[in-house]
C-alpha positions, 0 to 999 in steps of 0.5 A: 159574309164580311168578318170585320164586319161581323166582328164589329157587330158583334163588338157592338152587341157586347158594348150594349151589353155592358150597359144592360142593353139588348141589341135588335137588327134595327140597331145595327141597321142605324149603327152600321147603315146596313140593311135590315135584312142583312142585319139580321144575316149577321146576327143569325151568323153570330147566334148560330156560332153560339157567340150571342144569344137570341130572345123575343121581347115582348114589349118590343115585339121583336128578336133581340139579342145579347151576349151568351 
């Protein structure tokens, strides 16, 4: 996996973070022009390095994530 990229990932989870917003894989496939699936290869990555948080939003019907 590319690690800048990761690393930009998850720059951009934190900055939503800041702002008391969650991230979803759509978000990055928008931000980064990745696919969905790749998105939520980087996101999986992140969780598994215990470096963010997984959850599943209800409202949203979809995994979620956010610092840990």
């Amino acid at each position: 996996m590319d690690e800048i990229l990761e690393n930009q990932i998850l720059e951009f989870v934190q900055n939503r973070h800041k702002k008391n917003e969650s991230t979803a894989s759509r978000h990055i496939h928008i931000r980064f022009d990745i696919e969905i699936l790749d998105a939520e290869k980087f996101l999986e990555s992140l969780t598994l390095k215990n470096r963010i948080s997984k959850f599943y939003d209800e409202d949203y019907q979809e995994d979620r994530y956010n610092i840990s």
